[in-house]
N, C-alpha and C positions, 0 to 999 in steps of 0.2 A: 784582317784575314781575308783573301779571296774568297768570293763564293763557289758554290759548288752545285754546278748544274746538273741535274740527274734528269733523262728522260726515259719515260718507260713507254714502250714499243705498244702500238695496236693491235688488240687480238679479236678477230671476227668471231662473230655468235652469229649463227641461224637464229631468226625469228622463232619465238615459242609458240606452238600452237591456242590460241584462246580456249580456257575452259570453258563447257559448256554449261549451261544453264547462269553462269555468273562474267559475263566476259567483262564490266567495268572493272569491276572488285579485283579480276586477277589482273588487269592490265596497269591497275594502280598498286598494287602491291609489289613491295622491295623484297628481291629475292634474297635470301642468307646466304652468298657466295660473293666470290671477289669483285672487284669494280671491273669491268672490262674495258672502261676506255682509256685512251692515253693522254699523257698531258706532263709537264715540267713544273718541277719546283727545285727553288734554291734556298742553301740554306747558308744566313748571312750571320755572321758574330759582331753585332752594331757596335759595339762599345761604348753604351751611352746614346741610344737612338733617342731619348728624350736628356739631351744635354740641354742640361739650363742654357750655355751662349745661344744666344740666338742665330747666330751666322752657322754656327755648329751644327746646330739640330735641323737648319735649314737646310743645310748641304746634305746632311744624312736623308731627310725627306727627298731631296731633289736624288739620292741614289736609288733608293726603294722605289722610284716612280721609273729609271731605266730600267731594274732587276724585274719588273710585274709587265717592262716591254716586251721582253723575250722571255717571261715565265707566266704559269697559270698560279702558282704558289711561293710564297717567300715566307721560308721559318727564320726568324727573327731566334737572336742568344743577348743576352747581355742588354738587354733595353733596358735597364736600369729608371722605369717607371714607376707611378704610383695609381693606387685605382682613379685618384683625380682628374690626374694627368691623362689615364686609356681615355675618361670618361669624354673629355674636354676635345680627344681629338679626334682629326675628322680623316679617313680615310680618302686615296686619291679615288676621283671618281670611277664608278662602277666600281668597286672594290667593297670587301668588309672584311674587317678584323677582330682577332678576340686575342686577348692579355695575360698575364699573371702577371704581377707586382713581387719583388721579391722585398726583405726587411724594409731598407733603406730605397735612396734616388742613386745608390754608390751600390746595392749588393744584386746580382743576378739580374732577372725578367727574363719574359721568353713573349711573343707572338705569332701569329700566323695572321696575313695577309692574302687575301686571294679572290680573281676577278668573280665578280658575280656569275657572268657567262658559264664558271666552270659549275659553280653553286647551282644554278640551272640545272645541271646534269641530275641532280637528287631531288627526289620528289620529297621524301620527309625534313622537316628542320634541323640544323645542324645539332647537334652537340657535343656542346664545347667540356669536359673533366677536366678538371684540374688537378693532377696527381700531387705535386708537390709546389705549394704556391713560390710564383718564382723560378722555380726548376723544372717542370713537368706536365705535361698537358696532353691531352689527347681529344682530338676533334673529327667528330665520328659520323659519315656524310651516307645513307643511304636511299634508293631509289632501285630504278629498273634496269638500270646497267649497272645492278650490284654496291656491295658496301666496300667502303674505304677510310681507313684510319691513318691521319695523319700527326704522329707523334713526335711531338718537339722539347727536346731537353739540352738542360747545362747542367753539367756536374759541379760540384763545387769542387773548389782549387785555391791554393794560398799559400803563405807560409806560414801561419800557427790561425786556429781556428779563435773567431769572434764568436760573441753572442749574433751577430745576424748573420751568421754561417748557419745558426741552427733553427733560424725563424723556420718555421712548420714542419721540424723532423718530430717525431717523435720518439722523446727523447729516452721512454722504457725498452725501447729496443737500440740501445748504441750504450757503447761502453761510458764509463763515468767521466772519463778525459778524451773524447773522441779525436783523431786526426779525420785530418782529409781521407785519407784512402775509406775507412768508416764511413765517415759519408754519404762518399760515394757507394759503395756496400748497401748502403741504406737504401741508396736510390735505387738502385738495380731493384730490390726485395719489392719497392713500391710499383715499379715501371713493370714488374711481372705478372700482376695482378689484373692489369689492365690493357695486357695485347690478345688479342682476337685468336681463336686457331685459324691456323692459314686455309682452311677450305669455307671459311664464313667469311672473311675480309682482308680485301688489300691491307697492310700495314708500310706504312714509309715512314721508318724512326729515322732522325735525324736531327744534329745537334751537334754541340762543344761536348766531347766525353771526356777529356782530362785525363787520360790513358793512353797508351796504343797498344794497339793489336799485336806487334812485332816489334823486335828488338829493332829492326832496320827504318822504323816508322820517327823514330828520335834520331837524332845526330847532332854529336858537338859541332858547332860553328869553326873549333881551333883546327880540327884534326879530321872531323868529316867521319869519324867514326861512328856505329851505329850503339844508340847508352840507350837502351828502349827496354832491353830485358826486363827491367825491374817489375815492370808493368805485368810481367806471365800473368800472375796470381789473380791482376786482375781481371785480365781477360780471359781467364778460364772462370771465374765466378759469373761474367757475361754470359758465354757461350752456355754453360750449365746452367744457369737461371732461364734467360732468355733466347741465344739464337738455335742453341739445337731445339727444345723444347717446342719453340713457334716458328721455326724453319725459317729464322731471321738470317739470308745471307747479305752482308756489307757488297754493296755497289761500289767496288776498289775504284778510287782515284789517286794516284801515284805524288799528287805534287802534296810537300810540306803546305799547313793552314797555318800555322804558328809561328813564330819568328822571336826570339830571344834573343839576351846579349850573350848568353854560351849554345843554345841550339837553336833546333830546328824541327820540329814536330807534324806528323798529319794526325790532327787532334778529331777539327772537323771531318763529318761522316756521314753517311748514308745507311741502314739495314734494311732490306726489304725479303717479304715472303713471297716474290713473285717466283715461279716453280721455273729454276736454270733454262727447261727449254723453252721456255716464253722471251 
């Protein structure tokens, strides 16, 4: 899958005035509103970023050091890692990364990678959530130019569900014979819990969602026709979970991520709460 470059524009702030009697204390303190600077992330579907070959996982490495050329961020899908594996490895210099492992070295992962430099811009320590190991994360950065959440997910996708399809659902809340679309259902309900209201934090969710948006977002490969309907249901349980709710609008990028032997998909995404006229 192509990556998918998202850049969000710089918005000038007036210097705050220092309170008085306390000017350290206020000038170190993270305000509860949005990040106000700008900067790029991409967000990459690895397919096996830690592939056993080693020529393989080598070439994947040598991608991710071009994508962190021209980005501050790269969300990682499908690394298909282990905690061993995260532990063992070593980001490309000035950089640092944080994981999720999903069942297997075959089922999901997700990370995020990103230069130090940018990490700089927050005064307090990152932290790193993990919504749904393997599936879900949220890495939550503030300081004095504001809070910013960078949320990275895969949905799960297949054609009949495994036992490590449902490594850390849980599993009182999904029907007895779950499908995919469930799930994914699932995740949505998880991923709700933990975005920000948009006047306390940047949010930039972004990921494999295993949906589209639009009928016209699928297409057979035979015929060019748009097969995407079926998805509605999902993406209204989206929008009504999450993007009306926390004012999540998709950073539309028009080209298909997907590529099948009958379609053609923009699976990969962007949602961000940045307010339209920004």
């Amino acid at each position: 899958m192509p990556p998918l470059p998202l850049h969000l524009p710089e918005l000038s702030v007036p210097p705050r005035r220092q309170l008085a009697g306390a000017p350290d204390a206020a000038a170190r303190r993270a305000p509860a509103e949005p990040y106000r600077g700008d900067f790029t992330v991409i967000e990459w579907n690895a397919q096996a970023f830690f592939a056993a070959d080693t020529d393989r996982r080598d070439m994947k490495a040598r991608y991710l050091r071009s994508l962190l050329a021209r980005s501050d961020v790269v969300m990682l899908t499908e690394a298909h890692g282990t905690p061993g594996g995260h532990a063992m490895w070593t980001p490309p210099p000035g950089c640092s990364a944080w994981w999720s492992a999903g069942a297997t070295t075959a089922h999901a992962g997700i990370g995020i990678v990103l230069h130090d430099r940018f990490l700089s811009n927050f005064t307090e320590p990152p932290r790193w959530t993990v919504i749904w190991p393997g599936r879900a994360a949220v890495l939550s950065q503030r300081g004095r130019c504001g809070a910013l959440d960078l949320v990275v997910a895969y949905f799960p996708t297949g054609s009949e569900v495994h036992d490590a399809d449902l490594f850390g659902a849980v599993r009182d809340q999904l029907p007895d014979s779950p499908g995919f679309p469930d799930l994914r259902e699932h995740l949505r309900a998880r991923l709700s819990h933990h975005v920000a209201p948009a006047t306390q934090a940047l949010t930039i969710l972004g990921g494999d969602f295993n949906w589209v948006p639009s009928a016209a977002d699928r297409r057979a490969t035979s015929t060019a026709n748009a097969t995407g309907r079926r998805d509605d249901r999902e993406e209204r349980h989206f929008q009504s979970l999450i993007g009306r709710p926390f004012e999540l609008q998709e950073m539309y990028q028009s080209a298909m991520t997907c590529a099948m032997a009958s379609s053609r998909a923009r699976l990969d995404r962007f949602y961000c709460n940045m307010h339209l006229s920004d």
